[in-house]
PAVORO-187990 format. One record per residue: residue in three letters; y, z, x of N, C-alpha, C in turn. Coordinates in steps of 0.2 Angstrom, whole numbers, plus 2048, in hexadecimal, padded with zeros to 3 digits. Layout:
! residues N
ALAYZXYZXYZX;...
***
This chain:
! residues 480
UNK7FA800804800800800806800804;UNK8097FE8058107FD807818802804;UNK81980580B81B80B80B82480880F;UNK82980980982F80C80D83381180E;UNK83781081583A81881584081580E;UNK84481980A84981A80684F81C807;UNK85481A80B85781F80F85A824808;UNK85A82280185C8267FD85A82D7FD;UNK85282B7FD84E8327FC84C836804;UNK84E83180784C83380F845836810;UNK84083280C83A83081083782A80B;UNK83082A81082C82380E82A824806;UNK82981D8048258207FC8218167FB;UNK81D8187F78198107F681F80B7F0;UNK81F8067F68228027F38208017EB;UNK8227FF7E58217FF7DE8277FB7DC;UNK8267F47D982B7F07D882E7F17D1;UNK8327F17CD8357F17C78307EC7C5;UNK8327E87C482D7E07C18267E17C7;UNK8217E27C181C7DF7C981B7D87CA;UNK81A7DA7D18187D27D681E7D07D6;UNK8257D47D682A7D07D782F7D67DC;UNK8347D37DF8377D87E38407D37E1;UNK8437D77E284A7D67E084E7DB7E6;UNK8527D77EB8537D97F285C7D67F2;UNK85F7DB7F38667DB7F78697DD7FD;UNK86B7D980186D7DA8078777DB809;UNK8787DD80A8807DA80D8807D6811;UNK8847D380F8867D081788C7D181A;UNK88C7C981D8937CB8228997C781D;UNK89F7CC8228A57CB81D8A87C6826;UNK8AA7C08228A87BB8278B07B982B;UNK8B07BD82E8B87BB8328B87BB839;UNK8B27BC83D8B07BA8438A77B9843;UNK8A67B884989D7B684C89C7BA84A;UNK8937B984888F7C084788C7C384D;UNK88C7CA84E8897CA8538837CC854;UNK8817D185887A7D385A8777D8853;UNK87E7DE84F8797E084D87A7DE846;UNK87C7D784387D7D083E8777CE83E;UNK8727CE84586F7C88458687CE843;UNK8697D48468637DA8448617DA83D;UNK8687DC83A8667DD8338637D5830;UNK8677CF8328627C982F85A7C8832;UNK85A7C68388537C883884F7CD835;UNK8517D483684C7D783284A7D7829;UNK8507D482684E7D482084D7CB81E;UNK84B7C88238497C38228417C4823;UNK83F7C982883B7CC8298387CD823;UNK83B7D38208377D681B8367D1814;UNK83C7CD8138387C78108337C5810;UNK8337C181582D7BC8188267BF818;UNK8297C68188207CC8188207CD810;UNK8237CF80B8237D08058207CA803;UNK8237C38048207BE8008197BC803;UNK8167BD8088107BE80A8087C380A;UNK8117C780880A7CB80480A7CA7FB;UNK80B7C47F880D7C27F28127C27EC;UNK8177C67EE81C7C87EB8217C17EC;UNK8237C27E582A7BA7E38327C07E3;UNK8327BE7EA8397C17ED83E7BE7EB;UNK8447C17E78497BD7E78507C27EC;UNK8537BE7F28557BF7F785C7BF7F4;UNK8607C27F38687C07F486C7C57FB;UNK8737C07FF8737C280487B7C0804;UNK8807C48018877C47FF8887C1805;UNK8907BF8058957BD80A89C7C0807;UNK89E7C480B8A47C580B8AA7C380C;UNK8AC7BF8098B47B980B8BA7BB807;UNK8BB7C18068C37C38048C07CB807;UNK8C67CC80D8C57D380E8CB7D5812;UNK8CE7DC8168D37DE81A8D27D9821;UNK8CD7DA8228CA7D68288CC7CE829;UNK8CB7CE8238CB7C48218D37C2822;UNK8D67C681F8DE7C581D8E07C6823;UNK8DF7CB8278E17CD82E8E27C6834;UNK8DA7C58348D97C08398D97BA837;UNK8DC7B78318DE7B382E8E57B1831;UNK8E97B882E8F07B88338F17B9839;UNK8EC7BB83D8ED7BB8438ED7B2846;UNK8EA7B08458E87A98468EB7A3841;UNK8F07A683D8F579F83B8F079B836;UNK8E979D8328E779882F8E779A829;UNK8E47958238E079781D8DB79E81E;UNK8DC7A081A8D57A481A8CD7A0818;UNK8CE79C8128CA7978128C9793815;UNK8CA79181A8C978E8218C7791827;UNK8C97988278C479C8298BF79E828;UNK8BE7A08238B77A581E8B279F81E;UNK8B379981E8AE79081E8AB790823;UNK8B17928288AE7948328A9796833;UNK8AB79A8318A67A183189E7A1830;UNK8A079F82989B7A082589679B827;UNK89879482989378E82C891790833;UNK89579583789179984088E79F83D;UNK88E79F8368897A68368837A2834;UNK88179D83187E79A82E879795833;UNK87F79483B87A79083F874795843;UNK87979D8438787A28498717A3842;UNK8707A883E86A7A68398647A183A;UNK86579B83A86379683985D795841;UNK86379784486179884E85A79E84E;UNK85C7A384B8587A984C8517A8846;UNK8507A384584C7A283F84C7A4838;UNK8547A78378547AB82F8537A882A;UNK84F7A88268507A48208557A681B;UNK85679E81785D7A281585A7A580F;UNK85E7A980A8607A980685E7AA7FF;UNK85B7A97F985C7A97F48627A77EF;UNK8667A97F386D7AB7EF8737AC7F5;UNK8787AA7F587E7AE7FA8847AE7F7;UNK8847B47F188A7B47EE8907B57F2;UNK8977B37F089D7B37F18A07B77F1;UNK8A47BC7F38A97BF7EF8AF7BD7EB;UNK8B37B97ED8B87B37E88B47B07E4;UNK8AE7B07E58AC7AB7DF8A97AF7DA;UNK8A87B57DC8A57BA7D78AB7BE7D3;UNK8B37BC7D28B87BE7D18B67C17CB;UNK8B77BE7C38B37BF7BF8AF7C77BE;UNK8AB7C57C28A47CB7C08AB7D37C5;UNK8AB7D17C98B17D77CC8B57DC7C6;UNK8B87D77C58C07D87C18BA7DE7BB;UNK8B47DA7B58B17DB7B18AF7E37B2;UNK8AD7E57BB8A97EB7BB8AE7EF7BE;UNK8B57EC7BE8B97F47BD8BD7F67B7;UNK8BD7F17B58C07F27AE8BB7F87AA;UNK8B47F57AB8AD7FB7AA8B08027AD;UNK8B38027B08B38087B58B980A7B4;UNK8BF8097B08C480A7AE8C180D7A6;UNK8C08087A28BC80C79D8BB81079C;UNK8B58127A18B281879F8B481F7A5;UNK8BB81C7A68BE8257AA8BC8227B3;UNK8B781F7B38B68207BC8BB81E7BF;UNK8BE81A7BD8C58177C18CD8177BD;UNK8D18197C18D68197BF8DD8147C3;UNK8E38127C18E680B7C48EC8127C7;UNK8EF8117CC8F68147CE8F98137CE;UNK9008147CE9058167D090980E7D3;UNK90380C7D99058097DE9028027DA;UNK8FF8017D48FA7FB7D38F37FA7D5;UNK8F27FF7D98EC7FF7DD8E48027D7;UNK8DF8017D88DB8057D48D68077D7;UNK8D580D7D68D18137DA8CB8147D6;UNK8C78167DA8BF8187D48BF81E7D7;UNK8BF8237D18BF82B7D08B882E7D2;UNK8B982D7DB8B38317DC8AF8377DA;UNK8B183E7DB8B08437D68AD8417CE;UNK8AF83C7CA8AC83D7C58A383B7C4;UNK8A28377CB89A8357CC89783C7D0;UNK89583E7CB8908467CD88C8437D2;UNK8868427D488483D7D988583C7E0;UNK88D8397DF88F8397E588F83D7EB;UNK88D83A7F188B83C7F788483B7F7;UNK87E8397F287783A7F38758367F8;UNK87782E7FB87382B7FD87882C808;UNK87B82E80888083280E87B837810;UNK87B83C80987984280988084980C;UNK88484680A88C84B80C88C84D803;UNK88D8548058918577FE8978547FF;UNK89D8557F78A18547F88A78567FD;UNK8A685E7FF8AB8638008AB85E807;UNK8A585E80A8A38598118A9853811;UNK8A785080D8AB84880D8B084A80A;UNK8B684F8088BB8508088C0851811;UNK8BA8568138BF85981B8BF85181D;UNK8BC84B81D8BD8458218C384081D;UNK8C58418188C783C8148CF83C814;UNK8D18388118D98358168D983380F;UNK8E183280F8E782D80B8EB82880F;UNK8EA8248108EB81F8148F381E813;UNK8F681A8188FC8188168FC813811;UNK90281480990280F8068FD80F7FF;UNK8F98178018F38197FC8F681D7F5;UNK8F581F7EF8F78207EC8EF8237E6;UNK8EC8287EB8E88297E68E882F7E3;UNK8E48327E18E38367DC8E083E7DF;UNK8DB83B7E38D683F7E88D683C7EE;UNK8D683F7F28D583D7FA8CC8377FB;UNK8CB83C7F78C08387F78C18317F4;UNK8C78317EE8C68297EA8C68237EF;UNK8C381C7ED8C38197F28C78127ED;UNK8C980B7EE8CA8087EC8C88047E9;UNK8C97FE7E48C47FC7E18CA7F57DF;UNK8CF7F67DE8D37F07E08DA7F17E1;UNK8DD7EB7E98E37EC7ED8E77EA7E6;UNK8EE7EC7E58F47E77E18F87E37E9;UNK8F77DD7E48F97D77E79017D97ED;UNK8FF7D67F29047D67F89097D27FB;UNK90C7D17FC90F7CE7FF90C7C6803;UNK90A7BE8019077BC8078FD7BC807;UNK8FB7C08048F67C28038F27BF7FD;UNK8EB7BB7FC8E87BB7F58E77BF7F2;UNK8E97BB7EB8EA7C07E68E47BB7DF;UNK8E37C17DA8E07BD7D48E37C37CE;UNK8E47BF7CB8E87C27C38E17C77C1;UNK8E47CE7BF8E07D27BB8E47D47B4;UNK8E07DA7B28E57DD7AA8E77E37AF;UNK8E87E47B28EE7EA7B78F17E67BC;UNK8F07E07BD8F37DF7C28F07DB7C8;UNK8F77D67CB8F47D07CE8EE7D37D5;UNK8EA7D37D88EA7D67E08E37D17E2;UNK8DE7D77E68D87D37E78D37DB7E7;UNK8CC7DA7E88C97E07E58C87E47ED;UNK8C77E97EC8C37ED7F48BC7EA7F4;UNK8BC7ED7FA8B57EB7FC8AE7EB7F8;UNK8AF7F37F88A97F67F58A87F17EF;UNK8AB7F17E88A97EF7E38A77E97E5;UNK8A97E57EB8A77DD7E989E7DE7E8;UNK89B7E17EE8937E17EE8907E47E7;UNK8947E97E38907EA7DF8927E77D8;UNK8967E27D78977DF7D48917D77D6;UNK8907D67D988C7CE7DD8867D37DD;UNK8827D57DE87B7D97DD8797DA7D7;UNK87F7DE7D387C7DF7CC87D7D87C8;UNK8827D47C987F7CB7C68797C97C7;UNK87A7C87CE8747C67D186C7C97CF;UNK86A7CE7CF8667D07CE8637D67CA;UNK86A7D67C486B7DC7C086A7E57C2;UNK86E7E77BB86F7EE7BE86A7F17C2;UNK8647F27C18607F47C585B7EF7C8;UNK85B7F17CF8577ED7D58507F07D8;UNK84C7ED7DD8487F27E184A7F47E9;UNK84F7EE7EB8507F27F38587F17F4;UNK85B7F37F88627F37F88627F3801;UNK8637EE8058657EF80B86C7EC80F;UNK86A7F18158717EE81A8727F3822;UNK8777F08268767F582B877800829;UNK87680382E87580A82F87E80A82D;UNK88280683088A80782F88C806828;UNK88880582488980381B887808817;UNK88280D81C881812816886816814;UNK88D81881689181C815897817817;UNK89E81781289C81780E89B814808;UNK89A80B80B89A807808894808802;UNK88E8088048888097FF8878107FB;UNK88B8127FC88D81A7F98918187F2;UNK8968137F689A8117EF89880D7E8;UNK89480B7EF8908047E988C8097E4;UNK88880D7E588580F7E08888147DB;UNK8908177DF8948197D88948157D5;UNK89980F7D789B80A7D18968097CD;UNK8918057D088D8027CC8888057C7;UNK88780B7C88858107C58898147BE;UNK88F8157C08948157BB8958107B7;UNK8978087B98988047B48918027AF;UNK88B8037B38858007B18828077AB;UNK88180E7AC8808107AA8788117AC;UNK87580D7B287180E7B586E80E7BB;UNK8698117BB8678127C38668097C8;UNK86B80C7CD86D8067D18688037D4;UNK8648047D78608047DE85980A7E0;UNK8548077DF84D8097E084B80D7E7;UNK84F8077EC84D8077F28508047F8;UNK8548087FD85C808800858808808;UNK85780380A85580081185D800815;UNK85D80481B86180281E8607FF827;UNK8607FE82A8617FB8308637FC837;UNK85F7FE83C86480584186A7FE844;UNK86E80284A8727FF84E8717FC855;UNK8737F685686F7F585C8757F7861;UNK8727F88678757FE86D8767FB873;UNK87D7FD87687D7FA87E880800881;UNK87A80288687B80988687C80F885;UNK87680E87F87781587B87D816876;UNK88380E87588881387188580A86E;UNK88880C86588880886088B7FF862;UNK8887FD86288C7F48648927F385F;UNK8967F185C89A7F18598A17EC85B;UNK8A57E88588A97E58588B07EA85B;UNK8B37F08578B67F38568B57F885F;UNK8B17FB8608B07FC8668AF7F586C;UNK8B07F086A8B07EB8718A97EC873;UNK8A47EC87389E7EE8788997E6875;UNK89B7E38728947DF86E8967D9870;UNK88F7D486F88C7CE86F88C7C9869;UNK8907C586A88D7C08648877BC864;UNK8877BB86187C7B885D8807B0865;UNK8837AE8638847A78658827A886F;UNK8877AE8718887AF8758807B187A;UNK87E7B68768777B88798717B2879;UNK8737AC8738707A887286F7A1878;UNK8757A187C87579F8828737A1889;UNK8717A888886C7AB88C8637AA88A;UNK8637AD88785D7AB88285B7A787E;UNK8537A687D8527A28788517A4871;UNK8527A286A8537A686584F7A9863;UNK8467A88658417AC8638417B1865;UNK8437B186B8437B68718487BC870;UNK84D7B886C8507BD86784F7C1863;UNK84A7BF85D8487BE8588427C5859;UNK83E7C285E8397C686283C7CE864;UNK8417CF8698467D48698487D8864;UNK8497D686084B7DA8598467DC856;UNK8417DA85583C7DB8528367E0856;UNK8387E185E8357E78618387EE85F;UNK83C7EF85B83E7F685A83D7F6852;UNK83D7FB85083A7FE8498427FD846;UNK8427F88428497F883C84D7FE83E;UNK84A80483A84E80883A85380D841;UNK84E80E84785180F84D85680B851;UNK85980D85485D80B85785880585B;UNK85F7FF85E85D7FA8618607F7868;UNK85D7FA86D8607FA8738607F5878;UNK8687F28798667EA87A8677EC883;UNK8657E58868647E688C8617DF88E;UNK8637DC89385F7D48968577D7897;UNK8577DC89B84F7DF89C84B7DE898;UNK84E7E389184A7E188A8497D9887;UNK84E7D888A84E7D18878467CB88A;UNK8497CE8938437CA89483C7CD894;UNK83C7D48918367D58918347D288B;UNK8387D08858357CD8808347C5881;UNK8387C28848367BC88882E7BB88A;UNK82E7BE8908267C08938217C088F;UNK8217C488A81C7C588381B7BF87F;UNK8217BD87E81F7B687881E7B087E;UNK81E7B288581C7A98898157AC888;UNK8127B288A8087B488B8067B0885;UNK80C7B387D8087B18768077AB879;UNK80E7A587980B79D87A80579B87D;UNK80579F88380179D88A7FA79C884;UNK7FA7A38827F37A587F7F17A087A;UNK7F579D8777F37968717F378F874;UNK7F779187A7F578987D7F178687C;UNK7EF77D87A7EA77B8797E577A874;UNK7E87818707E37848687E677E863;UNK7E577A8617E777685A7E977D856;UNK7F177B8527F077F84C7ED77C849;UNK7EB7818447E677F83D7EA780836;UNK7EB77D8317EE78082B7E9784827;UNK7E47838297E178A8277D978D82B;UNK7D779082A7D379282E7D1798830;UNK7CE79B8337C97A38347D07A9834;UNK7D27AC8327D47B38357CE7BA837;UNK7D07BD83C7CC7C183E7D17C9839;UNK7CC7C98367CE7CF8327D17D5834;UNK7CD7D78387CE7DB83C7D67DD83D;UNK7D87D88417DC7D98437E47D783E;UNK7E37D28397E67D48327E77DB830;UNK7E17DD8317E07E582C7E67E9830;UNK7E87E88377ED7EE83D7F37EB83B;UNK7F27E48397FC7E08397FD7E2831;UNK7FA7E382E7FB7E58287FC7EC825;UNK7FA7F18287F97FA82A8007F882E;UNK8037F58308097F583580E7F6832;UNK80F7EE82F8147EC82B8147EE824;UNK8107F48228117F781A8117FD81D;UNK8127FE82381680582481D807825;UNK82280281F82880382282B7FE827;UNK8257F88278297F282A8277F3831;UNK8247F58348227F983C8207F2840;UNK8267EF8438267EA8448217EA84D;UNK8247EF8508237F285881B7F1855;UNK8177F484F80E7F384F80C7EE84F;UNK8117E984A80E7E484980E7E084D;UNK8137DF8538147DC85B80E7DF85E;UNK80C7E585D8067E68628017E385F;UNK7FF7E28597F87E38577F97DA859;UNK8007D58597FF7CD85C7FE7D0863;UNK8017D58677FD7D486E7F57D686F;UNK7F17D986A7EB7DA86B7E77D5867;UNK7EA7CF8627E77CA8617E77C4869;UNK7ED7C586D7EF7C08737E77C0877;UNK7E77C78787E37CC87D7DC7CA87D;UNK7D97CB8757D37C78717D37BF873;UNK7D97BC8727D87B48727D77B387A;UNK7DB7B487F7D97B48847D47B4886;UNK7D17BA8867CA7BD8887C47B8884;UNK7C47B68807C27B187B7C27A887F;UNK7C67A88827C87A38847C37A188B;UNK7C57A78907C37A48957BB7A8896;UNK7B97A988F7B27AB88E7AF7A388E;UNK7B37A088A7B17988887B0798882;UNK7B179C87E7AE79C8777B3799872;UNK7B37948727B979086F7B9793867;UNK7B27938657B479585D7B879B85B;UNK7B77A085F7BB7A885D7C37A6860;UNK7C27A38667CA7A18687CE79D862;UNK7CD79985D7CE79585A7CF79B854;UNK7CB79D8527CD7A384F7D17A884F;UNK7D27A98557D77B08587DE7AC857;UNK7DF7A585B7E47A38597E97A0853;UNK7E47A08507E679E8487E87A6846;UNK7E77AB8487E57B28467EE7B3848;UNK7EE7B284F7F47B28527FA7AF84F;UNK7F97A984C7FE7A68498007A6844;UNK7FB7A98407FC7AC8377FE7B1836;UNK7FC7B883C8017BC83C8077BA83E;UNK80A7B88428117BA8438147B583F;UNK8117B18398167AC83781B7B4832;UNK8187B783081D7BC82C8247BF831;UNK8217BF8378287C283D82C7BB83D;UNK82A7B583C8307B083D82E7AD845;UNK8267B08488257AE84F8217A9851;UNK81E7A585481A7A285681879E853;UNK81D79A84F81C79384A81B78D84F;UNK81F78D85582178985981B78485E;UNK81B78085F81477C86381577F869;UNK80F78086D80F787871813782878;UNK81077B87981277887E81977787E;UNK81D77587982377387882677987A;UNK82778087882878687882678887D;UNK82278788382278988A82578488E;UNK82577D88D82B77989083177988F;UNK83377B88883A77888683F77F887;UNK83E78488B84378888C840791888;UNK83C79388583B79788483D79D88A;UNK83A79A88F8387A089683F79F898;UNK84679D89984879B89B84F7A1899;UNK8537A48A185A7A889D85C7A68A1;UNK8657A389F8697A08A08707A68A0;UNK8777A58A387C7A78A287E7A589D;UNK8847AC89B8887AA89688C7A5894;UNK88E7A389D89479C89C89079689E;UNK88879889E88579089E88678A89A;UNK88278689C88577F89587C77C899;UNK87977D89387177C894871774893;UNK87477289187276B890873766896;UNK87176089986A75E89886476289C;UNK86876789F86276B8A68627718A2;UNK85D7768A585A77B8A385B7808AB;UNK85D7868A485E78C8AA85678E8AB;UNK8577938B28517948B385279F8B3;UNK84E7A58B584F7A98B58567AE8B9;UNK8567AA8BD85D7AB8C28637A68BD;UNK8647A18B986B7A18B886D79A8BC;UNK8667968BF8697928C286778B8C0;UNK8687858C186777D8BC85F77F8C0;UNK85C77D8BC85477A8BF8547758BC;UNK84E7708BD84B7698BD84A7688B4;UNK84B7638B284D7608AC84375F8AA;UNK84275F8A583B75D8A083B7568A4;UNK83E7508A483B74A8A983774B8AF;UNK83D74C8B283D7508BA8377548BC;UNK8377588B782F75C8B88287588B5;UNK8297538B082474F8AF8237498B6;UNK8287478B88287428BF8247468C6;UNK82674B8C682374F8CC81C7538CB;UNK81B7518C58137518C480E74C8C5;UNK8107488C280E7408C480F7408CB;UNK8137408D081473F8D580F7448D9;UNK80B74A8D680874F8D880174C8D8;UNK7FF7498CF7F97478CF7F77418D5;UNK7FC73E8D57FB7378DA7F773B8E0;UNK7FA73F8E37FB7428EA7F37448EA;UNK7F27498E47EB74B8E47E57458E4;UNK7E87418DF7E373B8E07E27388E6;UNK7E77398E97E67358F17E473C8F7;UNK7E27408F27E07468F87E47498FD;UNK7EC7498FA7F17488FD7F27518FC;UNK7EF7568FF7EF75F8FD7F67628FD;UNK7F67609067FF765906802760902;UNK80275890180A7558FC80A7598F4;UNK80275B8F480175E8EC8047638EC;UNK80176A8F08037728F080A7718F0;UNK80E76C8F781676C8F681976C8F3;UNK8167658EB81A7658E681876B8E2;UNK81276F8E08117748DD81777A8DF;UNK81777C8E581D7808E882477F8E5;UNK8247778E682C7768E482E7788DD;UNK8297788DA82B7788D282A77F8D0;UNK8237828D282578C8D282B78C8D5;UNK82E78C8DA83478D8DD83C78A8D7;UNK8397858D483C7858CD83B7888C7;UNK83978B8C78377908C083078C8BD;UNK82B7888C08297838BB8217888BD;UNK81B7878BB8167898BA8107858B9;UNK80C7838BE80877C8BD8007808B9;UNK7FD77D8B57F87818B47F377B8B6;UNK7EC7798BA7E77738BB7E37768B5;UNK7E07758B17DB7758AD7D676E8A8;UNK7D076C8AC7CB7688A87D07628A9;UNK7D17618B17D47598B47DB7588B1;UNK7DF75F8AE7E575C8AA7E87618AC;UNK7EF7608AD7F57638B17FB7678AA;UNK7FB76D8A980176E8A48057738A8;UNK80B7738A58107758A881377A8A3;UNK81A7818A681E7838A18217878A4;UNK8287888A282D78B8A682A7928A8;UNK82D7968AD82C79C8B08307A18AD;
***
């Protein structure tokens, strides 16, 4: 049975869908006014992750995964840079879309808008004007009346007295109580604005997502995710609101996502310290990325480093190495076995770090299997190999294209990979032709019994990052 942690309840419990056989999943995303970075690209892979394993284990997942295009951040860096904001928010949103696309995510179901969900907004504070939770100020502004949600604090876990010592009235604020939070700006100076029945502005943040969820997948859902930085106080809001206008229980089950780390302190924009997806993507190749993320448990922390990186590298060239040769199969033998441990893994809360071990105890098997010569159990471990990790998003790829075309291969940040390939130092090595010509020129040499000219060329090319394997009169190759 398949177990997640709740951060509501703060522990595991067995998954149990509202509808059975079906799962109804929201995500946040990014609010799009620069790159995504490292921990942009965590939270998509992992809940691309937990898709791809939900639908596999035969659940009709419907995915929605908001964008945020009207926000303080938007308006800001919009004015800093002289443009549209629609011209920006378009930018964005097609480099978040390639950075995704790069790391294998799949997209979507759904990727509500916030402007475009204007409508559903406006409708769910008026709800919350109604019925007392919200009140309009002074200044035009409308505030949602914290205190009146008993509740409040549950998914934090702060009483209120707690979240009072931290709260502020901002310059410009006009509220009621220090804890109220906003729910829509009155129109500024210079700034988008949309006609309401109090008045012209745009909405705060919080309501956009609970307004785009509860459309999208009605007032009550089964998972509710996003990074560790949204559980307070953005998801705390969401489920006042939505709970208040709806009248009902918002969210079954509150996945949230750790931080990834450079040196033990939070990666973050605001702090300076972090990576865009694009940036590390020039260092790395993107499964190796994909891979990386997917070594640490969702929930913990994720500590970035070239090390880790290349230790994930390493790992997934043994996988290829181990399939070389093997035909995939579109269908064929699984070793149960070893199903039965990637499966115990990933219904334990998505235990992504088990289910990477239980592919390197399948590698270990195939190998071993291989150079036994027993092609039949090889053929099946590797089918076993590759069924498994289609749910991690890993080892779809043709093993030979994938150990020639750059997998093994880290490069600097100011490189420009095209048409030469870095090698592990950072420096040009020999292009895919060039190492096909110096093989030929290698066989020749052997044919003519020509030893030191063979060994030579063998040396020059390890000396290039290159890797000659001889097996059964045929020569293959793949980066180091």
């Amino acid at each position: 049975m398949l177990q997640i942690f709740n951060s509501l309840t703060r522990k595991k419990a067995t998954f149990s869908p509202i509808t059975p056989g079906q799962v109804r999943l929201y995500v946040c995303g990014m609010t799009v006014y620069d790159y995504c970075h490292l921990g942009h690209a965590r939270v998509m892979v992992v809940f691309d992750t937990v898709v791809r394993y939900l639908r596999d284990r035969g659940f009709k997942v419907t995915y929605i995964r908001n964008i945020t295009d009207i926000d303080d951040k938007i308006i800001n860096r919009a004015r800093e840079n002289g443009e549209d904001i629609g011209v920006l928010t378009e930018r964005f949103i097609q480099a978040m879309n390639e950075d995704a696309n790069a790391l294998g995510v799949l997209p979507p179901d759904a990727e509500p808008r916030a402007t475009v969900h204007m409508p559903h907004i406006l409708e769910m504070i008026e709800k919350l004007l109604e019925k007392g939770y919200a009140y309009t100020a002074k200044n035009g502004d409308v505030y949602y009346r914290v205190r009146k949600f008993k509740p409040y604090g549950a998914l934090s876990g702060k009483t209120l007295d707690e979240l009072k010592i931290g709260a502020r009235v901002e310059v410009g604020e006009d509220k009621d109580d220090p804890l109220d939070f906003v729910l829509w700006k009155a129109a500024k100076p210079g700034e988008p604005q949309w006609d309401s029945a109090w008045g012209p502005g745009r909405p705060g943040w919080h309501i956009e997502c609970s307004a785009m969820s509860t459309v999208c997948l009605g007032n009550h859902f089964d998972i509710h995710g996003g990074g560790m930085d949204l559980k307070f106080p953005h998801h705390e809001n969401e489920i006042a609101q939505s709970e208040a206008a709806t009248g009902k229980h918002f969210v079954n089950t509150w996945m949230h996502v750790g931080f990834v780390q450079l040196d033990k302190e939070k990666m973050s924009k605001s702090l300076g310290n972090f990576f865009t997806v694009r940036e590390v993507l020039k260092q790395f190749d993107p499964e190796v990325i994909r891979y990386f993320i997917l070594g640490a448990h969702y929930r913990s922390p994720l500590d970035y480093s070239n090390e880790n990186l290349d230790d994930s590298m390493k790992t997934l060239v043994g996988f290829y190495i181990a399939l070389r040769g093997i035909p995939k199969q579109t269908s064929g033998e699984i070793v149960k076995e070893h199903e039965h441990a990637f499966c115990a893994a990933m219904d334990d809360d998505f235990n992504t770090p088990k289910a990477l071990a239980v592919l390197s105890s399948v590698t270990r098997a195939l190998n071993t299997a291989k150079s036994a010569g027993n092609g039949k159990l090889a053929a099946s471990l590797a089918n076993t190999l590759r069924y498994l990790a289609e749910p991690l998003g890993l080892l779809q790829g043709d093993p030979e294209k994938r150990l020639q075309g750059g997998l093994a291969i880290r490069g600097t940040l100011s490189a420009t990979l095209h048409p030469f390939k870095m090698d592990m130092r950072g420096t040009v090595s020999l292009s895919d032709d060039q190492i096909e010509k110096l093989i030929q020129k290698r066989s020749e040499a052997r044919k003519n019994k020509d030893w030191a000219e063979s060994d030579h060329i063998r040396d020059e090319l390890k000396a290039q990052g290159v890797i000659l394997e001889d097996t059964a009169g045929q020569t293959t190759w793949r980066r180091q």
